[in-house]
C-alpha positions as CSV (number, residue, x, y, z in Angstrom):
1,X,-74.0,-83.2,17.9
2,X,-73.8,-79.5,18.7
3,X,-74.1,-77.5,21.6
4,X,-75.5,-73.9,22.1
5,X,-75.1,-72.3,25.7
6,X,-76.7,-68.8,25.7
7,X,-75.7,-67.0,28.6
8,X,-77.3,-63.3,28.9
9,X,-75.4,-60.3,30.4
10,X,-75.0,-60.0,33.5
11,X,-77.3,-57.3,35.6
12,X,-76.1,-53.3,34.5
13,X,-76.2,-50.0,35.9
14,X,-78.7,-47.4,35.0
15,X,-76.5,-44.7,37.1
16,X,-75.2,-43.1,34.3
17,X,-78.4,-41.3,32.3
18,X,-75.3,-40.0,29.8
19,X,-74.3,-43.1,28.4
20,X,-75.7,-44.4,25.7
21,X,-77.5,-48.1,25.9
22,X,-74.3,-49.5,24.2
23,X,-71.9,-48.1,26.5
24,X,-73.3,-49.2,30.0
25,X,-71.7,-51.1,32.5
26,X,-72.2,-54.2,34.9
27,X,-73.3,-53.0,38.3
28,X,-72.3,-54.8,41.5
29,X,-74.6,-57.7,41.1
30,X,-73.7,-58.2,37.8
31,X,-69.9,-58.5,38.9
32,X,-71.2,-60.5,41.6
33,X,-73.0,-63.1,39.5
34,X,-71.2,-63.2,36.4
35,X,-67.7,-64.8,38.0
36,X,-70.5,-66.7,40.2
37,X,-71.9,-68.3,37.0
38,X,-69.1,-68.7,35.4
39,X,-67.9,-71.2,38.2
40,X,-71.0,-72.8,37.4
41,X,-70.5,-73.2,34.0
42,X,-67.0,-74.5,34.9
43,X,-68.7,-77.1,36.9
44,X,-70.3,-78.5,34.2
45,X,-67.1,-79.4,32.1
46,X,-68.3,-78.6,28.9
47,X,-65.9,-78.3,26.0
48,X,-66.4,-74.9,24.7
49,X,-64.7,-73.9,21.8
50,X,-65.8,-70.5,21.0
51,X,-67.6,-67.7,22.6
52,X,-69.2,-65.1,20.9
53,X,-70.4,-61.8,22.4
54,X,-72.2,-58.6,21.8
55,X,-69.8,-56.3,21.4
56,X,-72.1,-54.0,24.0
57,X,-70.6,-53.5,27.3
58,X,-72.3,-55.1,29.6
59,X,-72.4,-58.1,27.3
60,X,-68.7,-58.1,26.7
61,X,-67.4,-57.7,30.4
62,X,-70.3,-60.5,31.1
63,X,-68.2,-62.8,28.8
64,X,-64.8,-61.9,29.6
65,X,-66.0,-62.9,33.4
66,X,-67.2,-65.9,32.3
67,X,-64.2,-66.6,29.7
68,X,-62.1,-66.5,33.0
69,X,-64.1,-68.9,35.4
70,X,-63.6,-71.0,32.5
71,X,-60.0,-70.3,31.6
72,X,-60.8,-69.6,28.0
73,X,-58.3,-66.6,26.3
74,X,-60.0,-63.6,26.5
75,X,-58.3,-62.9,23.2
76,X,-60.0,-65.7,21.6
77,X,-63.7,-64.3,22.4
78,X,-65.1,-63.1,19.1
79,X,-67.8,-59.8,18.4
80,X,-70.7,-59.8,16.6
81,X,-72.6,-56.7,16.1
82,X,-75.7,-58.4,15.0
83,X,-76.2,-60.4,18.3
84,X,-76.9,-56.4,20.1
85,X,-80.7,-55.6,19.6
86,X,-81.4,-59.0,17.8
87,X,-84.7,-60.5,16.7
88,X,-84.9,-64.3,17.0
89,X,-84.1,-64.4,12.8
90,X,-81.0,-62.1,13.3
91,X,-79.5,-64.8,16.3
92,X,-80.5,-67.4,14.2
93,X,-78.4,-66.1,11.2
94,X,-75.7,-65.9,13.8
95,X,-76.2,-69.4,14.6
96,X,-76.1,-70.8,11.7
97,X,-72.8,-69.4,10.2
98,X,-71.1,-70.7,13.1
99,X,-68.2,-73.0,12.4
100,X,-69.4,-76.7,11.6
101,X,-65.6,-78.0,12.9
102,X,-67.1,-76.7,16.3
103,X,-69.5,-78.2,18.1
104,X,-69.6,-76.1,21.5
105,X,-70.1,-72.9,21.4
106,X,-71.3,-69.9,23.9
107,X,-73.2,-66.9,22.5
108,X,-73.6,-63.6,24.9
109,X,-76.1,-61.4,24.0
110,X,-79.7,-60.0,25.0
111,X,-83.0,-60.1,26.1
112,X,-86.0,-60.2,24.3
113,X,-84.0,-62.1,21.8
114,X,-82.4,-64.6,24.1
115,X,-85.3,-65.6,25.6
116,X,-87.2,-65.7,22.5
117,X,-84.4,-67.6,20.5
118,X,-84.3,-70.4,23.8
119,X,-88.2,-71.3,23.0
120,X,-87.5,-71.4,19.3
121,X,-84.7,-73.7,19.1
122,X,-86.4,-76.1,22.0
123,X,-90.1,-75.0,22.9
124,X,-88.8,-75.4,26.7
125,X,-90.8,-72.1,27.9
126,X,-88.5,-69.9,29.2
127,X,-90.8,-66.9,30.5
128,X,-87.5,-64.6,31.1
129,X,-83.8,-65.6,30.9
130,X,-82.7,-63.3,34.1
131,X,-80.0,-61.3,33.9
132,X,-76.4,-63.3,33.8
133,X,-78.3,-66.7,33.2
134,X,-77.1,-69.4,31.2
135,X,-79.4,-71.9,28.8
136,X,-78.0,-74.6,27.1
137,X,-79.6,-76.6,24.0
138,X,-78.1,-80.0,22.2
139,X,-79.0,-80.7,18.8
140,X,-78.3,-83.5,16.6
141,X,-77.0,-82.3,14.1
142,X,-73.5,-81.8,11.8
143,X,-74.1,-78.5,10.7
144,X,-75.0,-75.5,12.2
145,X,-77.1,-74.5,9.1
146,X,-79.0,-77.3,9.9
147,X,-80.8,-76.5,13.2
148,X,-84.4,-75.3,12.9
149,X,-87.6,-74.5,15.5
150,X,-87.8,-77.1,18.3
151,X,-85.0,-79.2,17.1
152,X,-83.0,-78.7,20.2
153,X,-83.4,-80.1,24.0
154,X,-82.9,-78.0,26.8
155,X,-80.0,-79.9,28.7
156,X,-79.7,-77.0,31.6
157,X,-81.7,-73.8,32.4
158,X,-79.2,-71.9,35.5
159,X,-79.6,-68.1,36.6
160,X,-78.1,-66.6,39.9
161,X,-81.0,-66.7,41.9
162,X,-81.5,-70.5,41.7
163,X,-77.9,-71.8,42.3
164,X,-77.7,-69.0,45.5
């Protein structure tokens, strides 16, 4: 059995018109919600062995947030430069290269993608994943290779707004 949680970043700031997409921050509700959700996720005892994050800001302060609530090392949190600007193929080649020894594991990226890659793996229609919102898929499967379209089952669907 595996277990994907895809958490999006939390909200960011459009204040600064000189940084680049890659470079800009959370604003204040995203460092609102993202320790919010991350007590959510605590809540829900799962055994998360890895996170991988976007190595984008907003992305990466989203999961060190997170990584906290949880009381996962912040050292341990891995980068991937393919999850920023990813298709649903490019997350999927992610996914499958992940470590078959683990069996939970968190991946912090972006919208379209995120969205796009929760239908894919489930066909639970997600119109949007908001910003800092967490969706979690179980498959049955050994092997992260092994997962394909709709092979997963949505297990939870959370975002800010609906555990106010």
């Amino acid at each position: 059995m595996k277990t994907l949680i895809l958490l999006r970043h939390a909200k960011s700031s459009w204040d600064h018109p000189g940084l680049s997409d890659f470079e800009r921050p959370l604003n204040a509700r995203g460092l609102k919600n993202a320790p919010k959700m991350g007590r959510r996720l605590a809540q829900r005892q799962l055994p998360i062995e890895q996170i991988i994050s976007s190595p984008a800001k907003r992305a990466l302060t989203t999961a060190n947030i997170v990584a906290e609530q949880l009381q996962y090392p912040l050292s341990d949190i891995q980068q991937d430069a393919q999850i920023y600007e990813a298709s649903v193929g490019d997350l999927m080649a992610v996914v499958q290269k992940f470590d078959d020894q683990l069996s939970c594991i968190m991946l912090v990226g972006h919208n379209p993608g995120l969205t796009s890659l929760s239908y894919y793996l489930t066909a639970y229609q997600v119109n949007n994943m908001p910003t800092c919102s967490l969706f979690c898929a179980e498959f049955d499967s050994e092997r992260w290779e092994n997962i394909h379209p709709a092979s997963g089952q949505m297990t939870f669907f959370d975002y800010p707004k609906k555990i106010a």
